[in-house]
N, C-alpha and C positions, 0 to 999 in steps of 0.2 A: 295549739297555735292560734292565736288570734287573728280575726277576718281583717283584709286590705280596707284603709278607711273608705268609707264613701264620702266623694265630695259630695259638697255642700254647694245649693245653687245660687246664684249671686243673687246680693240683698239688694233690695229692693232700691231701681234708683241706679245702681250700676251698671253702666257698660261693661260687657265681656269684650276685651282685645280681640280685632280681629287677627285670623292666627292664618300665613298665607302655607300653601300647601308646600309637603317635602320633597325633595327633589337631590339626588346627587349629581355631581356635577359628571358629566362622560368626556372621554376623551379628544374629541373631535367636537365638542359643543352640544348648542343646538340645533335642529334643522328649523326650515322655516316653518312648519306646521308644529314644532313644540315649543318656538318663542310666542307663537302668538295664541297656543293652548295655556301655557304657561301664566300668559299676559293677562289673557281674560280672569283667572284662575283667582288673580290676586283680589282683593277686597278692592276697591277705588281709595279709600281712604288711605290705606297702605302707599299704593300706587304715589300719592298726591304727596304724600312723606317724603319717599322715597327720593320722588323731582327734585320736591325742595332741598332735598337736603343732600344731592349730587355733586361731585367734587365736578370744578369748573376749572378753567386754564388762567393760573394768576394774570393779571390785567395790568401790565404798566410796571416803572422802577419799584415803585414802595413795595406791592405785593412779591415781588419778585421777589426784593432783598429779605422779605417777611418769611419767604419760604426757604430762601438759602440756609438763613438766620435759624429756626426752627429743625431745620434738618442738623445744621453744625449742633443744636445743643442738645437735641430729642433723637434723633435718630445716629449719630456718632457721639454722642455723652462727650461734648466738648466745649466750650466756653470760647466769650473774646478774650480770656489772656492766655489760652493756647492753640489758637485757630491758623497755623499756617499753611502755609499753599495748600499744599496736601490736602487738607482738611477743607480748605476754602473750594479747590477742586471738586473732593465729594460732595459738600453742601452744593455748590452748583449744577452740578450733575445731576443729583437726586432732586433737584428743583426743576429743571429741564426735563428731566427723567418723567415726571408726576404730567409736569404738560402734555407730555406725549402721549403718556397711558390713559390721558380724555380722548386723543384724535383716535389712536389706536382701537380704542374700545366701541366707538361710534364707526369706524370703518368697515370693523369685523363684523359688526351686527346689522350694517347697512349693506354691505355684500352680500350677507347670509339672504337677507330681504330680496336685494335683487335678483338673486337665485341665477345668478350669470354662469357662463363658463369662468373658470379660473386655473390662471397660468399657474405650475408647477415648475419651478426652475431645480434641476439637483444638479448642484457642483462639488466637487469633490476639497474644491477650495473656496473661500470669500474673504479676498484683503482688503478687510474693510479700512484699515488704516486707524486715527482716533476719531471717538462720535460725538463728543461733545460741542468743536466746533464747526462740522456740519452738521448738526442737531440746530446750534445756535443760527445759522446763516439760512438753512435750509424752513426754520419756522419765524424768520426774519427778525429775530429778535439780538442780534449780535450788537449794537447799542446798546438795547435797554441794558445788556447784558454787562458791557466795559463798563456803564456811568455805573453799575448797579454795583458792583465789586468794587470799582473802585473807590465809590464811597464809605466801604466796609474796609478801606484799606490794601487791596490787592491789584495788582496789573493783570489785565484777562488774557494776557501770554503768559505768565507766568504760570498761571492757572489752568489753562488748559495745556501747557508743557506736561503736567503731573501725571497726565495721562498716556498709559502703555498702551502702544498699538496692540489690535487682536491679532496674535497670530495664527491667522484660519488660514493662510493662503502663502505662496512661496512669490508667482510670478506674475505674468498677463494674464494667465489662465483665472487665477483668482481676481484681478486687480477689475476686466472684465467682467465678472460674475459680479463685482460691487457696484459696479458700474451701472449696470443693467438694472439689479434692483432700486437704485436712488432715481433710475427713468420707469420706471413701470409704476413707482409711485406716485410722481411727479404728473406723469401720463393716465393720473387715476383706472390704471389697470388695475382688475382683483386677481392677486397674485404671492404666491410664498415662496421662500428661499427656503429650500432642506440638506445641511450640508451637517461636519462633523464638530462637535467641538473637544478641540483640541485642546486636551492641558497643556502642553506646552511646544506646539507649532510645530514647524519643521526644525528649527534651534536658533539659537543666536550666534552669531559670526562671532568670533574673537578673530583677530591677528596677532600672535605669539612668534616670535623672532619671524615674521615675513611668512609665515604659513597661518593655514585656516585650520580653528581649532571650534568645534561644535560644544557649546554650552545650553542647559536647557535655559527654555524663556518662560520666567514666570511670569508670567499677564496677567493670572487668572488670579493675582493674590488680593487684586480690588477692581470688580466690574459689578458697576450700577446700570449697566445696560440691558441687563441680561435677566431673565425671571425664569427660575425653576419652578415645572411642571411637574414635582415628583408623585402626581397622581396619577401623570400621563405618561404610562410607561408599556414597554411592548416586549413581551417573550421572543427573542432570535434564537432560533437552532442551528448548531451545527453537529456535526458528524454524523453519528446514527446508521440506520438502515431502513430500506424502503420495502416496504410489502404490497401485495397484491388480493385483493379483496373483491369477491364480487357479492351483488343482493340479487334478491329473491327471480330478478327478471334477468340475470345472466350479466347485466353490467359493470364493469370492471373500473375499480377505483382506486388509488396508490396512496398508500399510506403511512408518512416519514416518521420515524419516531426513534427512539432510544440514544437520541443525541444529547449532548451538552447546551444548556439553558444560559442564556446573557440575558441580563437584563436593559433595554434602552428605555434612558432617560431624555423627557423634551426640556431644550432652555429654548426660550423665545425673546429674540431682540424686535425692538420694533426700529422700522426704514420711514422715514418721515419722508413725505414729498417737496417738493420747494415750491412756496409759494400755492399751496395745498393744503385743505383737510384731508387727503388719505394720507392713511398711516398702515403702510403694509408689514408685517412679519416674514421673518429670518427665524424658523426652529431647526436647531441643531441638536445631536443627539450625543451623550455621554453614556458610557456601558458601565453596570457595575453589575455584581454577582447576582442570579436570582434566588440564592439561598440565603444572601445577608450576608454582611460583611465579614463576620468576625464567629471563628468557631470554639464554642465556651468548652469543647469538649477535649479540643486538642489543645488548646490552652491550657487545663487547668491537668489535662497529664503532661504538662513541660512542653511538647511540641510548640513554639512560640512563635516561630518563624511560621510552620504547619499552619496555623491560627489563621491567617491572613493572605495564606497562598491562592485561596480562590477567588479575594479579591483584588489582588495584583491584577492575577493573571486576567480577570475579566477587564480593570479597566486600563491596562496595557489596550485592548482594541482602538481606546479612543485617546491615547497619551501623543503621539506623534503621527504628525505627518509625514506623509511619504518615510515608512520605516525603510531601513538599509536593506534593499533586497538584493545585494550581489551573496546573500546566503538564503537558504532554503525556510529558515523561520521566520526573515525578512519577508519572505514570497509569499507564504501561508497567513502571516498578519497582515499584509497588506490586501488580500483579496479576502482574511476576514473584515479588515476596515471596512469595506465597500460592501458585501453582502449587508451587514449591522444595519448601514446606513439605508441603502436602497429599501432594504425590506422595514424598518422601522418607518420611515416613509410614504411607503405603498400603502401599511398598517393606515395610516392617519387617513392617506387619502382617500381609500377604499369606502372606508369607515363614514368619513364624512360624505362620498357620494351617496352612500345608504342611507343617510337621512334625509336625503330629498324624495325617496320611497317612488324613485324613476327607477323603468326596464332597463338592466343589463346594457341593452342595446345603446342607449344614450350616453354613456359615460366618456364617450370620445366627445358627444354634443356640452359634456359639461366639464370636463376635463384635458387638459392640454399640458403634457408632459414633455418639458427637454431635455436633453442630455448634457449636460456643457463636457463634451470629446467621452473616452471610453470610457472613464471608469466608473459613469452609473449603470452602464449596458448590462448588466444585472439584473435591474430593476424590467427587464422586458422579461426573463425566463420568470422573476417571480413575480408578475403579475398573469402569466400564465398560469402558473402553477393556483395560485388565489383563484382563480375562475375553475379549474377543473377540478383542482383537488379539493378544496375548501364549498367553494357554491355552486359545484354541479354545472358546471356549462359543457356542452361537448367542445372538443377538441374546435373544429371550425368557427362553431360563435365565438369562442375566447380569442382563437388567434386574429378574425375579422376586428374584434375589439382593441386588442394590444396594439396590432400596426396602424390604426386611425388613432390611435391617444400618443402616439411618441413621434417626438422630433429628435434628428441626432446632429451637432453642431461638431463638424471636424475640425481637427486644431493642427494638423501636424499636414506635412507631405512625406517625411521619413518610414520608411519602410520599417526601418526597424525601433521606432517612435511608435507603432503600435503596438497594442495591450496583447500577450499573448500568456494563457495560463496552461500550466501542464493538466491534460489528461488526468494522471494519478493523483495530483492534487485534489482537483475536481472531485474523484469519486472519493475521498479519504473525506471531503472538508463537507461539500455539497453533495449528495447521490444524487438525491431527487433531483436535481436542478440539471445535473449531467443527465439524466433519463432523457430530459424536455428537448435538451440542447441536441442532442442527438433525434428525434423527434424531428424539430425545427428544421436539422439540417437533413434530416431523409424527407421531408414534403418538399424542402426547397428544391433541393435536389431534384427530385422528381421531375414537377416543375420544369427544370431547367432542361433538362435530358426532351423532355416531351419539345421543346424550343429548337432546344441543339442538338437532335438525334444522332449526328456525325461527326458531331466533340466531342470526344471523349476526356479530351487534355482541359476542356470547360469546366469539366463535374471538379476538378482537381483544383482547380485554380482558385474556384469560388467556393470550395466547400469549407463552414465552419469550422472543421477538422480540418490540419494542418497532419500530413500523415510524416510526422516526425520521426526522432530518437528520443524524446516518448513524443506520443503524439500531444499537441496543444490547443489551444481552442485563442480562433484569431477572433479577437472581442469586438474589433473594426467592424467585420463583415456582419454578426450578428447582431450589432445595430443597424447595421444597411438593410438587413433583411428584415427588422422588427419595428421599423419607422417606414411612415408615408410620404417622411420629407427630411432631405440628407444636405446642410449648408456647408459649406467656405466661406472662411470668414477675410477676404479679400477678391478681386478677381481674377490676380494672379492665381492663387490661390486655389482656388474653386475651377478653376479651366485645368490645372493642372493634375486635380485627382481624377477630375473625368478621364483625363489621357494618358494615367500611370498606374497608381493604385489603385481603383476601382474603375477602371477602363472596363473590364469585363460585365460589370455591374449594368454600365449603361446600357449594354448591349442586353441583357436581361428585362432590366425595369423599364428601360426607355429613358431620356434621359431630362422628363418633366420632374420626376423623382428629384432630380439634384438640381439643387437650388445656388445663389449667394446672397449673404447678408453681409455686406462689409463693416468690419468692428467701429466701436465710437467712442468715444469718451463723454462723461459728462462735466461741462463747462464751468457746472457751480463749485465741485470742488479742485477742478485743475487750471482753472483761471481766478475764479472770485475768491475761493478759501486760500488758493497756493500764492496768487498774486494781487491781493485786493487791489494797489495804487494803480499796474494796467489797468483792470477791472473797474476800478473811478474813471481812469481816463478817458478808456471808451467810452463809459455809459455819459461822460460829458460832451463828446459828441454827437452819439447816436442818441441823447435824450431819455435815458435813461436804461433800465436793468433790463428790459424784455429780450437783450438775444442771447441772454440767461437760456431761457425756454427755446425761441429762434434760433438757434446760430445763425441761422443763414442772414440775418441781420448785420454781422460784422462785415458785409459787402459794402457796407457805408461808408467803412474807414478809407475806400481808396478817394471819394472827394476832398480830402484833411492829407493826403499823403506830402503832396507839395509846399503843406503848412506850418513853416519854418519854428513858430512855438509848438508846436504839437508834437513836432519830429525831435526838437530839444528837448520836452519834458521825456516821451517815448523812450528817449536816449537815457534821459538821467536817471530813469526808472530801471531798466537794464545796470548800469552801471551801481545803484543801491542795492538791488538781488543779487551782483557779482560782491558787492562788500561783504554783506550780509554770509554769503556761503563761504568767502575768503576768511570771517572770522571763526567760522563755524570748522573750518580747518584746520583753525592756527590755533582753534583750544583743544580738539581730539586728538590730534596729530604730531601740533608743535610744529609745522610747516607753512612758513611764511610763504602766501601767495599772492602777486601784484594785481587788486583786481582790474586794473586795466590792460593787464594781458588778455592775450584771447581766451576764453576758455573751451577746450575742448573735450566734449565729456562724454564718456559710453557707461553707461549704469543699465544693467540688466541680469538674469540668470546667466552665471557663465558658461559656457557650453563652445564649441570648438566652432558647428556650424554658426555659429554667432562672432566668432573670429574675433575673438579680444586679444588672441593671438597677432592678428597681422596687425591691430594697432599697438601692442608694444611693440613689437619688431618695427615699424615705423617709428615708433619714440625712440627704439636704439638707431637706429635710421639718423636720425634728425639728429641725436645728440654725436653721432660719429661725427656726422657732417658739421656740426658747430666747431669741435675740437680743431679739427684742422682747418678752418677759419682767423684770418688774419683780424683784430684790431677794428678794423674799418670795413669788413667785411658785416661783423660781429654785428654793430651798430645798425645795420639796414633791415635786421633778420627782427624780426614780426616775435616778441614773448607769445612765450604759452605755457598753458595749467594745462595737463594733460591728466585727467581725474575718473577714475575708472571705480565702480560698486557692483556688487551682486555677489550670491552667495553661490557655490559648487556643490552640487549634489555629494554627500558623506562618504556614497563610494566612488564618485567619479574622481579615479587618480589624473587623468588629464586635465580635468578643469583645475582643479587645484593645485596642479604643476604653474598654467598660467596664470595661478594669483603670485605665486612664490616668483614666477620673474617677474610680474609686475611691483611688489613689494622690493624685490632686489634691486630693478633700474631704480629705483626711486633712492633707496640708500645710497647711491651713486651717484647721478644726475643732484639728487637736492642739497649735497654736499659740496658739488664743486664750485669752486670760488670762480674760476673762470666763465664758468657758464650765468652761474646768480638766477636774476631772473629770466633770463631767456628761456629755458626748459624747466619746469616743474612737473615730478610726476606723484599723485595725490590715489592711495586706494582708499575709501571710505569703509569701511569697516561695519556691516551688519545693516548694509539697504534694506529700507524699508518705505511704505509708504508717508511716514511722515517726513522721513530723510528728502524723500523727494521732490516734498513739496517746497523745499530747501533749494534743494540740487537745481529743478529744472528752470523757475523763473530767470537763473542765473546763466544760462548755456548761451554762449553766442553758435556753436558749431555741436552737432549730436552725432554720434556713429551709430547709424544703422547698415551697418557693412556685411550680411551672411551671404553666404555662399548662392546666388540667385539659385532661385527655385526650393530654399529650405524654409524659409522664414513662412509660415501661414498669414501673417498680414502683420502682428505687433501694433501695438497702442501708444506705447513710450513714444515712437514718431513722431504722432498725433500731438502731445501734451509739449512736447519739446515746441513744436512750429504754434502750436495756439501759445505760446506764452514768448512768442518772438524769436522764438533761434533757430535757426537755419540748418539745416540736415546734410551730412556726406553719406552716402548711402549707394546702395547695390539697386539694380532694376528687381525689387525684391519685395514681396507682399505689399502693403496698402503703401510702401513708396513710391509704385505706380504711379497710382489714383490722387496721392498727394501730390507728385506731378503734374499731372493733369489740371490736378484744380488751381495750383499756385502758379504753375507757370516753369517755365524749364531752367527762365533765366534766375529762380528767384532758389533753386536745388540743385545740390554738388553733388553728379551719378558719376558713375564709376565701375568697373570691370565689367564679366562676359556675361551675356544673358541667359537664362534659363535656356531655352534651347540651344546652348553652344556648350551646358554640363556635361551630358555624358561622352558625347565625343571628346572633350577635354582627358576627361578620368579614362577614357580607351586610352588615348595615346600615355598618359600616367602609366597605366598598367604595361603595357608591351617598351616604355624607356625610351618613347619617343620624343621626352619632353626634357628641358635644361632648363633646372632650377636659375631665376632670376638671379642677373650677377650680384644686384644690391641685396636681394635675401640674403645671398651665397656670403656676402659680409657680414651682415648683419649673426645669422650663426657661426662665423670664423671667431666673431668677435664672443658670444657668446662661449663658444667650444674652447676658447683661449682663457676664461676665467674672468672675464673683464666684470661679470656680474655674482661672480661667487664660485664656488662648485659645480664647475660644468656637469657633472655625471648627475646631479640632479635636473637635467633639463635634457636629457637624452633621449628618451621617449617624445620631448614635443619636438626635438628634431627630428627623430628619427620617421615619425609622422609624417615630414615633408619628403624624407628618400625612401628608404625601402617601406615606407607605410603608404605610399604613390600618391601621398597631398590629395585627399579625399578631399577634400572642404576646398582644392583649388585655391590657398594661398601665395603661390609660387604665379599662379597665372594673372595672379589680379595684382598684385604688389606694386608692379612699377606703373601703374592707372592708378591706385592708389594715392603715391608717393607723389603723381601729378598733380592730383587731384585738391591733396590737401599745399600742395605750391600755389595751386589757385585760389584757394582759401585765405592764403597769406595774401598774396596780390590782392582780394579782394576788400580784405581786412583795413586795409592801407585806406582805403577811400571810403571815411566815416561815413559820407553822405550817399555813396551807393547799398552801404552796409544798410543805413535807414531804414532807405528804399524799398531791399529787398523783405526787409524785417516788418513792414509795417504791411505790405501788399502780402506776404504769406499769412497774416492773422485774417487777413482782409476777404482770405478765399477758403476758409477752412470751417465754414459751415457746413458743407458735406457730413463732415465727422464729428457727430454727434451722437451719442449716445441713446439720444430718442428717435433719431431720424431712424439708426437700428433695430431700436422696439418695435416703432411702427411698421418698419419691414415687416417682421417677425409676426408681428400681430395681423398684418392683413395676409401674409404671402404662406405663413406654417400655420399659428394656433387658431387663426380665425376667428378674433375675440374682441370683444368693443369694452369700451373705458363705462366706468360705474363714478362718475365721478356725483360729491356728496355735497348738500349747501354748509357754507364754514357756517 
């Protein structure tokens, strides 16, 4: 065998390259002691290369279209004589995209620098809606951006229409979590979203003869937003069995093993700030097998299907949101969801406090974990477990650390709206983790008993264990117990779990532990992107874009109220967002609607406590009452679009009975000649966040009508009255405080208060109580076939008699049915309508979306802004 050459030294006169040192890349980065090891490391001449020759953020029209232009023909292999929308969409996208990943890139390694605490947001959901044109508006470039297509031949609606909403989120719960991220960047916080990504959402709504039929949603068939990390991946276990081990000096260690192996995958979206150099990330986590996709073994003996069963089954973890859990396998993947998630997570986070090579003790000083509601509470037993079983902490230092790093944000006031998982699940799915949780709740316990030595009925109430048929584990409490800081996100809200479901609590912790943050909306995409022409008009009086950032700024608008062209444009801009959603109608639908009727719209999750029930029953209400109206009677009665969106839980049969009657009145009502335009009833079909932006500019009248004391605070409110239309609504979460701030005369309230519910539902139960006469028609008329096959609507009657009207429809109906009379009356008198319309944007700086981070960041995580020079 002949010897390996020897090189040969350079000839004379030659530079040797300088050659910079090896490095792989880790999952969690750099820390700041290996960027600037690293830094020095490189040769200077390298380094000076390197600058020069740095991708920069194209400058102005020409480089833009240079970059669109380049991406359509090099990165989609497309040409100008086959470039449409489609294709002009990704070229633009991946053009925006590239800008991003300069601000992005400098933000992460300028945080790394600052060595700040940094916020940890984990939601379970993020509707982020489409990013392109908040990308475009949010890095101020939506100009360059229309002149720059357009000169390429495209309309930049057009072009941004191409694009599919993400389906990461269902509700508020997500639309929230979105929210929050576009102000924590905005608000140059150092901060990451970690949530699930979903192939294909929670699903797409179809309507098929008047019923909700679930299709899945491909989103994910073109997303330039998104950068897979498939270096960045993390081992999640489940099942197994746990042992018990001790060393040399008698200490006792637990030891999970012999479970099933998932593999999570990181995609990182980047959140641009407005009007901002930060650029913060959104990583989500995808599961596929940790043995590889595909088994050449069972394949090539015929087993075909066998071949790829374990990689179904692993990335079924991350395929749907919210799986159908009224069955037991529904139960087990939904709390595998959540486990995958938390712990893949934690992995990152853990990881990356370790390269700051700080004590144990500091990771609450660098670290600030929220929960957005139960279903990251997870994430508190496995970062115990991380501390005692993995890196040795005793029981006390780990738990002292867990309860100063976690905030838990409550969503609900329903009792049975809490997470609650079984016992034998627990020990089948997670052992180890049911060890802890039992742990947790025998020191809590303790604890408690030493406080209340003479409650015994205390230990029971509060304890994480729920001593069932089987026993379950209440997810609520053991976020109560695992966080230093517990919010409501309204002050209805937030007063109310003090004195219902965690009443007991307070009496435990005291009740500095419980906090409020009232929710917020951000401005730039629920005014500027949903409704640019308001959005000029204000910023024409108030002098420009700043209460973009301020809301509290639109307090301006009440000096302009009295001014007769301002209150006409105001007008005509409302009345071009009613054309606009009336066309947007008449091509889905095929239902012609007058857009100078009034429109009265409830788009939300459907749900009973949300009573989308008593507003059809009031459109059949209304349209009884039309019928037996005279000629002349006809003529005085006020049009209306009665337009209803949102999608029913798979297995909730009650929500989806009231889409089936709302689809029903409408084949009824939108048919009759008699009626016309006087009543229209319109269900939108597959709500989503771009629909919305559609929907809301257009509302003169919004129903937020639940049952007082269910609704946790709601946002939709908020986005309805900032974009001028006026609220009917219950004394019920942040309709309150909307109150308050706009003024009483300028919001339509209506039915019993929170405190007058359960005596209501007493006298419900013992048949104290006589169904309202006009319900009492409105189901005769129902029960009579007037809207199809009654016995398909039998259960939501029966709801109001022998089901004793939980949700208190019967008791609120005729306030109600008054209420929206004064609506009408109100409607009547264009110039009071102005009024009210212009003075409720006028006062709705409260609810903002940063004003809530800022809470959040001085009052929970404790954390100051790292903001960068642009």
């Amino acid at each position: 065998m002949s010897a390996p050459p020897i090189s040969s030294p350079p000839a004379p006169g030659v530079v040797e390259p300088h050659l910079r040192p090896k490095h792989r890349r880790t999952h969690t980065g750099f820390g700041v002691r290996e960027i600037k090891a690293i830094e020095a490391s490189i040769p200077q001449p390298l380094r000076e290369t390197w600058r020069k020759l740095a991708a920069t953020e194209f400058k102005g029209k020409e480089e833009f279209q240079r970059e669109v232009v380049r991406h359509v023909e090099t990165t989609l292999a497309r040409s100008m004589y086959n470039c449409d929308d489609l294709a002009a969409y990704s070229g633009t996208a991946l053009a925006v995209r590239d800008k991003l990943v300069v601000s992005w890139n400098k933000t992460q390694q300028h945080q790394t620098l600052q060595d700040q605490k940094r916020i940890y947001y984990l939601s379970l959901e993020f509707l982020m809606g489409r990013t392109l044109d908040n990308s475009l508006l949010n890095t101020g470039i939506k100009d360059t951006a229309r002149e720059g297509v357009g000169e390429l031949g495209f309309r930049i609606e057009d072009v941004i229409d191409k694009e599919h909403d993400a389906a990461l989120g269902n509700g508020g719960l997500g639309r929230l979590a979105a929210c929050f991220l576009d102000s924590l960047a905005t608000l140059n916080y150092p901060a990451w979203g970690y949530g699930l990504r979903y192939r294909y959402g929670i699903f797409k709504q179809e309507i098929v003869d008047g019923y909700q039929v679930e299709v899945p949603d491909y989103w994910l068939d073109f997303n330039p937003w998104e950068f897979p990390r498939h270096d960045v991946c993390v081992d999640i276990m489940f099942y197994g069995y746990v042992t018990k081990v001790s060393d040399n000096d008698g200490k006792i260690s637990h030891l999970w093993e012999g479970g099933e192996i998932v593999q999570a995958i990181a995609y990182d979206v980047p959140i641009p700030g407005y009007e901002t150099s930060t650029t913060n990330n959104l990583r989500l986590w995808s599961s596929k097998p940790s043995s590889g996709e595909f088994d050449f073994q069972k394949f090539n003996s015929g087993d075909y299907e066998g071949s790829i069963r374990e990689q179904q089954k692993a990335e079924t973890i991350s395929a749907v949101l919210y799986p159908n859990d009224n069955i037991s396998a529904g139960k087990e993947l939904r709390l595998k969801q959540q486990y995958f998630w938390v712990a893949a997570s934690l992995h990152d986070i853990v990881r990356r406090f370790k390269k700051s090579h700080r004590p144990w003790k500091e990771f609450p000083d660098q670290v600030a974990i929220q929960l957005n509601d139960t279903h990251p509470t997870l994430a508190i037993v496995e970062l115990q477990r991380i501390f005692i079983d993995i890196e040795g902490l005793t029981w006390d230092q780990s738990w002292d650390i867990v309860t100063r790093t976690f905030g838990y944000t409550n969503h609900t006031v329903l009792p049975e709206a809490l997470e609650k998982w079984s016992v034998p699940l627990f020990q089948s799915l997670l052992p180890r983790h049911l060890q802890i949780i039992y742990e947790i709740n025998l020191y809590f316990l303790q604890g408690v008993e030493k406080k209340f030595p003479k409650d015994r009925d205390m230990l029971q109430r509060v304890s994480i264990i729920e001593e069932s048929q089987p026993q379950v584990i209440r997810m609520a409490y053991l976020a109560i117990i695992g966080s230093h800081k517990v919010n409501g996100v309204a002050e209805l809200h937030s007063d109310l779990i003090k004195a219902t479901i965690f009443k007991d609590f307070i009496a435990v912790f005291g009740p500095d532990k419980f906090t409020n943050v009232t929710n917020g909306i951000t401005p730039r995409r629920w005014l500027h992107q949903a409704n640019p022409k308001l959005s000029d008009l204000i910023a024409s009086k108030l002098g420009g874009y700043d209460f973009l950032k301020d809301l509290n700024l639109l307090k301006g608008l009440e000096q302009w109220v009295d001014d007769k062209e301002f209150r006409k444009e105001w007008m005509e801009i409302k009345l071009a967002a009613k054309i606009r959603l009336a066309k947007y109608i008449r091509d889905t639908t095929q239902i012609a609607v007058n857009p100078h009727s009034l429109f009265d719209i409830q788009v939300k999750r459907i749900h009973e406590y949300k009573r989308q029930q008593m507003n059809i029953f009031g459109v059949i209400y209304r349209y009884l009452r039309l019928k037996q109206m005279k000629p002349e009677e006809l003529k005085k009665q006020v049009p209306r679009a009665s337009i209803f969106g949102g999608k029913a839980a798979p297995g909730y049969w009650m929500a989806k009975t009231i889409i089936r009657l709302i689809t029903a009145v409408g084949e009824v009502v939108n048919t009759d000649k008699d009626i016309g335009d006087l009543l229209k009833v319109v269900f939108i079909e597959d709500y989503n966040v771009s629909k919305a932006e559609i929907i809301i500019p257009a509302s003169d009248i919004s129903e937020h009508i639940s049952t007082a004391g269910t609704e946790a605070s709601g946002t939709s409110n908020m986005k309805f009255v900032l974009n001028g239309g006026l609220i009917i609504g219950t004394c019920d979460g942040a309709n309150i405080e909307i109150t308050r701030e706009i003024g009483e005369d300028n919001i339509f309230l209506l039915g019993h208060l929170a405190e007058d519910v359960e005596e209501l539902r007493h006298q419900h139960r013992f048949g104290k109580v006589e169904m309202d006469p006009k319900l009492r028609l409105v189901c005769d008329a129902i029960e009579a076939g007037q809207f199809g096959d009654p016995n398909i609507y039998n259960g939501l009657i029966s709801a109001l008699t022998t089901g004793c009207d939980y949700y208190l429809v019967s008791d609120d109906f005729s306030s109600y049915l008054a209420t929206q009379d004064l609506v009408d009356t109100t409607f009547k008198d264009k110039e009071d309508w102005a009024t009210k319309s212009i003075m409720s944007v006028a006062n709705m700086g409260f609810f903002s979306a940063d004003r809530a981070i800022n809470e959040y960041a001085d009052t929970i995580w404790n954390v100051e802004p790292t903001p960068q020079k642009k």
